[in-house]
C-alpha positions in Angstrom: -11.6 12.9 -17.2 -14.3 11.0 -19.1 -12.6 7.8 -19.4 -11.6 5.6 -16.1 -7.9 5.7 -15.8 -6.0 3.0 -13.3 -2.5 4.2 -12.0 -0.9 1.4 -9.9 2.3 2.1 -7.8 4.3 -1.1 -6.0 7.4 -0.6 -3.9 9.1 -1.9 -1.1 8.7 -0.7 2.3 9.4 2.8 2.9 9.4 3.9 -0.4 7.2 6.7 0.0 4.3 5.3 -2.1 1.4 6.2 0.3 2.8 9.9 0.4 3.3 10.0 -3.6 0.3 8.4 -4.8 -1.7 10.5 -2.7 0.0 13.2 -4.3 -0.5 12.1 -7.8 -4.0 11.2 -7.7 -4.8 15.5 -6.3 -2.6 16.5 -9.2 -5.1 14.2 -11.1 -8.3 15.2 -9.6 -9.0 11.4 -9.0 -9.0 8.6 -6.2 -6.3 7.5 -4.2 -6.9 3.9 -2.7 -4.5 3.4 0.3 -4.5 -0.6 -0.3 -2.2 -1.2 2.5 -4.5 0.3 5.3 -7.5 -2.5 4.0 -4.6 -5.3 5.6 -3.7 -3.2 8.2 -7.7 -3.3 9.3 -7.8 -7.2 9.3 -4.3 -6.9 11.6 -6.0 -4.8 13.7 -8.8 -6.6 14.7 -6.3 -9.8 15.2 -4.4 -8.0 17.4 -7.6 -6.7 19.0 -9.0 -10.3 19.3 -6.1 -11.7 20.9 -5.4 -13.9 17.5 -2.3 -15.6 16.9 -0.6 -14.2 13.5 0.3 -17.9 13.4 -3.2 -19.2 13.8 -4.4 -19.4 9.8 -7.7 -21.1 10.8 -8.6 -18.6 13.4 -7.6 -15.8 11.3 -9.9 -16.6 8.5 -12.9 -17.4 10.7 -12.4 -13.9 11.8 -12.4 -13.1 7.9 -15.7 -14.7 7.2 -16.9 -12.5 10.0 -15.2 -8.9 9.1 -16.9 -6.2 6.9 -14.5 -3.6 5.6 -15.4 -0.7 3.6 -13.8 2.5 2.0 -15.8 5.5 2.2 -14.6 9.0 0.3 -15.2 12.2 1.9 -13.6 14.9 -0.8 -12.1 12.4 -2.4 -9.8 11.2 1.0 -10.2 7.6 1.6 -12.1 6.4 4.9 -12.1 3.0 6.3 -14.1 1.3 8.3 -14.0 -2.2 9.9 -17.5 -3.9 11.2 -19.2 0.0 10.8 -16.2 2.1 12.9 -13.8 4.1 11.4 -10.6 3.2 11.8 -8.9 5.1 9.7 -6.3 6.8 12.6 -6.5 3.2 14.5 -3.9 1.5 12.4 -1.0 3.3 11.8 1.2 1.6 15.2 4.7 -0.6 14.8 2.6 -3.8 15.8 -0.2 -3.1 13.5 2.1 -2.9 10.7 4.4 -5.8 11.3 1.0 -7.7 11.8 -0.1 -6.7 8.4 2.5 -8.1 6.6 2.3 -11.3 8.4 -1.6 -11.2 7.2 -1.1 -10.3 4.0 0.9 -13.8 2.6 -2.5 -15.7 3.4 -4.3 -15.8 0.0 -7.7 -15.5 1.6 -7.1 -12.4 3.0 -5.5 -11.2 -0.6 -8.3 -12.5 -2.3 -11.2 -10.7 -0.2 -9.4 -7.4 -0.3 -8.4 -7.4 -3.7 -11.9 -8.1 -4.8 -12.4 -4.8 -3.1 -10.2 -3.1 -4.4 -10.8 -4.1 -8.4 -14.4 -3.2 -8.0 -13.4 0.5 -6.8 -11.1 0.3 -9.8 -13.8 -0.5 -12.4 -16.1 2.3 -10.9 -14.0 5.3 -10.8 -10.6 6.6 -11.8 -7.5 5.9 -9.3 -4.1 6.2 -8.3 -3.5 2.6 -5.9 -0.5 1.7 -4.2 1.1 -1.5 -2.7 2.9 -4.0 -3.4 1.4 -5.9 -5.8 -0.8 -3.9 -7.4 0.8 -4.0 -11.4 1.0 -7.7 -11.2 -1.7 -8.6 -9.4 -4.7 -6.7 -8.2 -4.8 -4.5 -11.8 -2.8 -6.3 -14.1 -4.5 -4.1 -17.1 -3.5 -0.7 -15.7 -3.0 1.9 -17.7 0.3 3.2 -15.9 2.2 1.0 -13.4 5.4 2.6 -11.3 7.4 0.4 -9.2 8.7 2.9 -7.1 11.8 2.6 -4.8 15.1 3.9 -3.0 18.1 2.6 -1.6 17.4 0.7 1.9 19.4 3.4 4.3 17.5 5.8 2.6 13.6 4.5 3.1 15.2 3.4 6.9 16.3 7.0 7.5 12.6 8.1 6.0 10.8 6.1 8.1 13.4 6.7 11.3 12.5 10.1 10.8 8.4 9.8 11.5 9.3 7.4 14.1 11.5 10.4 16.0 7.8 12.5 15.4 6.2 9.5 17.0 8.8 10.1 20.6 9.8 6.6 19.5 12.6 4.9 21.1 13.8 3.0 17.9 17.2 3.2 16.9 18.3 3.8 12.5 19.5 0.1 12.8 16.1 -1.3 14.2 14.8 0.4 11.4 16.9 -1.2 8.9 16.5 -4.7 10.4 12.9 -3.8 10.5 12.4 -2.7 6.7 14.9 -5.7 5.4 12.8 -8.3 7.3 9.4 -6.1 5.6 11.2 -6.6 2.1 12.1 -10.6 2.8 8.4 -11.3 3.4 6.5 -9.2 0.7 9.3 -10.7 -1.6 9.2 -14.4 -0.9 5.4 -14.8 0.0 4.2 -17.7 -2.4 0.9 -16.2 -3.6 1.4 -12.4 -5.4 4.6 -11.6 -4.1 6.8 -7.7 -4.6 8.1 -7.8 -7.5 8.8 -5.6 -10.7 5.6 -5.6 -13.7 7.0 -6.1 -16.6 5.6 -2.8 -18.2 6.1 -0.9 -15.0 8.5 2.1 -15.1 11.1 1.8 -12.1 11.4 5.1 -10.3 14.5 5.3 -7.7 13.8 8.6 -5.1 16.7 8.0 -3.8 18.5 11.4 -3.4 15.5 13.4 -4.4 12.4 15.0 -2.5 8.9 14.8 -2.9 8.2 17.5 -5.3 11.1 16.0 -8.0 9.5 12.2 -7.4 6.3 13.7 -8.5 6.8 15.4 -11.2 8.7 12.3 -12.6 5.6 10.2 -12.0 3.8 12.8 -13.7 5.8 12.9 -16.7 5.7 9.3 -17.3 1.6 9.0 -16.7 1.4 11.8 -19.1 3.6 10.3 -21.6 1.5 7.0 -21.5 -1.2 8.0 -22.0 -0.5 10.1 -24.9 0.9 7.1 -26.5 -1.8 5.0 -25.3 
């Protein structure tokens, strides 16, 4: 691919956007940016620090004093926060929950999201969260808001909790994913929501393989037009 191409896939918690986009951009031959681990790094240092996730002034002068980086080693992303990779640090319950309490401070969005636009502009990628179509790249050349039915994302997710030996029950999940979806969708500043040129997938019902090959058909479709 000569010409730098921007795929951007939003969704709701659970969705399986992480696990598709990844998939997507290897099908591609291009770069998948995990945006969602860049929050999850400032939530881990909070939590690390001892910082309230009420506490916006002590949360941002721990901002103006965090470096975070994305390195690619074939093409897999690595991050690291203050030099360290962290990349298997910040997958835990309380790491995520913090990162969505993190993530409705503007501050935080905008330092990240500068980020992640200049990776954009250098290379050809495949990005994933949950604003990505209508904020982060707004000029994409494909946008997928990608989706499923709450029981089903709750029993995905259940599922890799079970893998984890985790005590958490399918209805803790539930509660856990609806409060997720109340705070990316009601945050003031670049809430979840639908672009208006994005293509809404539902997975619901289907696996991995038939969710791909969807996504496939539609970025290969808009860019012929295109």
């Amino acid at each position: 691919m000569n010409d730098l191409i921007n795929i951007a896939i939003d969704g709701p918690a659970g969705a399986g956007k992480s696990t598709i986009a990844k998939l997507i951009a290897k099908r591609l031959g291009i770069i998948y940016i995990d945006t969602g681990a860049m929050y999850r790094a400032v939530a881990f240092k909070c939590l690390n620090r001892n910082v309230s996730l009420d506490a916006r002034d002590a949360i941002l002068h721990l901002l103006r004093n965090t470096d975070i980086r994305i390195q690619f080693e074939y093409n897999e992303q690595k991050l690291f926060l203050d030099g360290e990779n962290i990349s298997d640090n910040i997958r835990s319950d309380d790491v995520s929950n913090a990162a969505s309490c993190i993530a409705k401070l503007p501050e935080v969005r905008n330092k990240l999201v500068d980020i992640q636009r200049d990776i954009a502009g250098e290379r050809s990628v495949v990005m994933d969260g949950r604003d990505i179509g209508t904020y982060v790249l707004p000029n994409a050349d494909v946008k997928i808001f990608l989706t499923a039915s709450i029981n089903e994302r709750a029993k995905r997710r259940h599922r890799e909790y079970v893998a984890l030996n985790s005590k958490k029950t399918l209805e803790d999940v539930i509660e856990e994913i609806k409060r997720r979806d109340y705070n990316d969708s009601t945050r003031q500043f670049a809430p979840l929501k639908i672009a208006e040129d994005a293509v809404l997938v539902d997975s619901s019902g289907k696996d991995i393989d038939q969710v791909v090959e969807e996504i496939l058909g539609i970025i290969d479709n808009r860019l012929s037009i295109d």
